[in-house]
C-alpha positions in Angstrom: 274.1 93.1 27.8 276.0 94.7 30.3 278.6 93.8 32.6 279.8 93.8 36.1 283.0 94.4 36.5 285.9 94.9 39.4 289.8 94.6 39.5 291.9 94.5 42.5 296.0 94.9 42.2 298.9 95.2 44.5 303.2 95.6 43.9 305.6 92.7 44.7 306.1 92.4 48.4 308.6 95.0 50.0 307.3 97.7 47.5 305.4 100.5 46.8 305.2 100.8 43.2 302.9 98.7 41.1 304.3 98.1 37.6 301.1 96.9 37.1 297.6 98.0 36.5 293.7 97.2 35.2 291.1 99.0 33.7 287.6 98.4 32.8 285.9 101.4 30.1 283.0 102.0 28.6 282.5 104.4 25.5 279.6 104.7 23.0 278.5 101.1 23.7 281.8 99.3 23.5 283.4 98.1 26.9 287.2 97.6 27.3 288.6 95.2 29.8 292.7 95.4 30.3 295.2 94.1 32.2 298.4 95.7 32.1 301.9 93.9 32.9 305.0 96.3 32.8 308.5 94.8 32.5 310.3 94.6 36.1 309.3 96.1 39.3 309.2 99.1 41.3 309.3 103.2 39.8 309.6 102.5 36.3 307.6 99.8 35.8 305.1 101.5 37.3 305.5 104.3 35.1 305.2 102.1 32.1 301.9 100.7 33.4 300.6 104.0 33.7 301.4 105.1 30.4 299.4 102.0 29.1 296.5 103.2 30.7 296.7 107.0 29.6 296.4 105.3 26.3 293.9 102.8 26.7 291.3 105.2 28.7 291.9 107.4 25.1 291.8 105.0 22.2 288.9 104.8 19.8 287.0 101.6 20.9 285.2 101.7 17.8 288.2 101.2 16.1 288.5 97.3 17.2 290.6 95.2 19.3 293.9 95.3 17.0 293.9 98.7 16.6 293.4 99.4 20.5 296.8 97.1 21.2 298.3 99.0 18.1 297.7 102.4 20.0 299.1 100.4 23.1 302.4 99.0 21.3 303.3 102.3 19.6 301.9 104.3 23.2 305.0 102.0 25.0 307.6 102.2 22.6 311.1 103.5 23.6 310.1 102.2 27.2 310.4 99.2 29.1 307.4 97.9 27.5 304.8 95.5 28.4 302.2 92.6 28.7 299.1 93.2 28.2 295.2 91.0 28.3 292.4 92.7 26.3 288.9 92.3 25.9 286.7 93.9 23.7 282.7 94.3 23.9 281.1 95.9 20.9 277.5 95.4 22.3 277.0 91.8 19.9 280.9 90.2 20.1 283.7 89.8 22.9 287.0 90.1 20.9 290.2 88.7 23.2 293.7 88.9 22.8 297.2 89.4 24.1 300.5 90.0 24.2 303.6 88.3 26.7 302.5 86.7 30.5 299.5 87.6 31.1 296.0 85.4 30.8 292.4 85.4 30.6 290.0 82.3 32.0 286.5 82.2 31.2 283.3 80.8 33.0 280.4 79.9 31.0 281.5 80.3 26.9 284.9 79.1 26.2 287.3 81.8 24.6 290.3 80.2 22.7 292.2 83.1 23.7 295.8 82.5 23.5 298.2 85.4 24.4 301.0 86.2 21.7 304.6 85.9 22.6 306.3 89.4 22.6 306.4 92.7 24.2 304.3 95.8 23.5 306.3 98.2 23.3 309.4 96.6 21.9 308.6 93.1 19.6 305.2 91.7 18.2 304.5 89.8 16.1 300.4 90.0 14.8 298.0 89.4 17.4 296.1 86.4 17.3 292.3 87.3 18.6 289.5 85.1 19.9 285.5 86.0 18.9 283.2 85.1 20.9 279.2 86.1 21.3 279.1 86.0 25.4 276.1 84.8 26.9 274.2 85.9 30.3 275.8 84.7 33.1 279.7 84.4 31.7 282.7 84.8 33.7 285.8 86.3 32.5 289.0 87.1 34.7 292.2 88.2 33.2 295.2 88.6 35.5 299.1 89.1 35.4 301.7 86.4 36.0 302.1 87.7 39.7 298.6 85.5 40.0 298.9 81.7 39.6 297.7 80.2 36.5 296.5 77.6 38.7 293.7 79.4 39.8 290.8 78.1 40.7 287.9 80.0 39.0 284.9 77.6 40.5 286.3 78.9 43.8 284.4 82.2 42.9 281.6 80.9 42.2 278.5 82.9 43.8 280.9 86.0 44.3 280.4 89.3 43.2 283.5 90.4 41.2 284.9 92.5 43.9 284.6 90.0 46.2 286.4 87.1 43.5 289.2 89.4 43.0 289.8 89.9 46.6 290.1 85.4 46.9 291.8 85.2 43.2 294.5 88.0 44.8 294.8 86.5 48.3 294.6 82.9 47.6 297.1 82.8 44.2 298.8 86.4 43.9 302.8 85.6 43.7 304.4 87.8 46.4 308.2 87.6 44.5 305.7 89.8 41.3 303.4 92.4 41.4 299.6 91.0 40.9 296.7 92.0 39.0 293.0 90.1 38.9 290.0 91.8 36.6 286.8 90.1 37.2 284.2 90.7 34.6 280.3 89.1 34.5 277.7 89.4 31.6 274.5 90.6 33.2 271.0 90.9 32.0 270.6 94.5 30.0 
């Protein structure tokens, strides 16, 4: 399978910074979707988000998804620290999970995914992981709490991702937060 992926993210309103950030990677057949949350607003938490994606665009996929957020807690620590949404394609199985405010919705295959309280960087506790086996034509979007977890995802139906992420950000980003939307679809291979 592969997937079709976009993410769209802007800071709070009044600033320039964005503490935080998305990435979507692919390595040796393994594809990592993240959604990164740093702690505040503005200069440093924009630095903190970068340093979560220095590390996550180096880990070892192969490794699994609790070793990637390993590498992520220990890449944060002595910072401000972080939320973070990941998920994990290994070419057969989706493994999900999180830490702190952020969330991940799905279309399609339901994913019990059910972020973990704490901060990476600073306190967690063990990571509790959905497994999933997506099928062709799933929907995932992960997003920060600057988006509304009111959200609306049938609104998207029928859009490419780019396009969702623009009406997720517009219609339900928080303008008091900065605001992150990852889109992701399984296609044909």
């Amino acid at each position: 399978m592969r997937w079709s992926a976009a993410h769209r993210s802007r800071p709070r309103h009044g600033e320039t910074a964005n503490g935080d950030s998305a990435l979507i990677r692919e390595d040796g057949g393994h594809t990592l979707l993240a959604v990164v949350d740093a702690l505040g607003h503005g200069p440093l938490a924009a630095d903190a988000a970068q340093a979560a994606l220095r590390c996550l665009e180096q880990v070892p996929l192969t490794a699994g998804l609790a070793s990637v957020l390993e590498s992520l807690h220990q890449a944060l620590r002595g910072g401000r620290g972080a939320a973070a949404m990941l998920a994990l394609y290994d070419g057969r199985t989706l493994r999900c999970g999180g830490v702190g405010n952020v969330e991940l919705r799905a279309m399609g295959t339901k994913i019990p995914v059910l972020p973990t309280p704490g901060i990476l960087g600073q306190h967690v506790r063990a990571v509790r992981e959905a497994e999933v086996t997506p099928a062709r034509g799933d929907r995932l979007v992960l997003f920060s709490d600057g988006v509304s977890s009111r959200l609306e995802l049938e609104l998207t139906r029928g859009l490419l991702p780019e396009a969702a992420c623009a009406l997720l950000l517009e219609r339900y980003g928080r303008e008091t937060d900065d605001a992150t939307v990852l889109v992701a679809d399984v296609e044909n291979p």
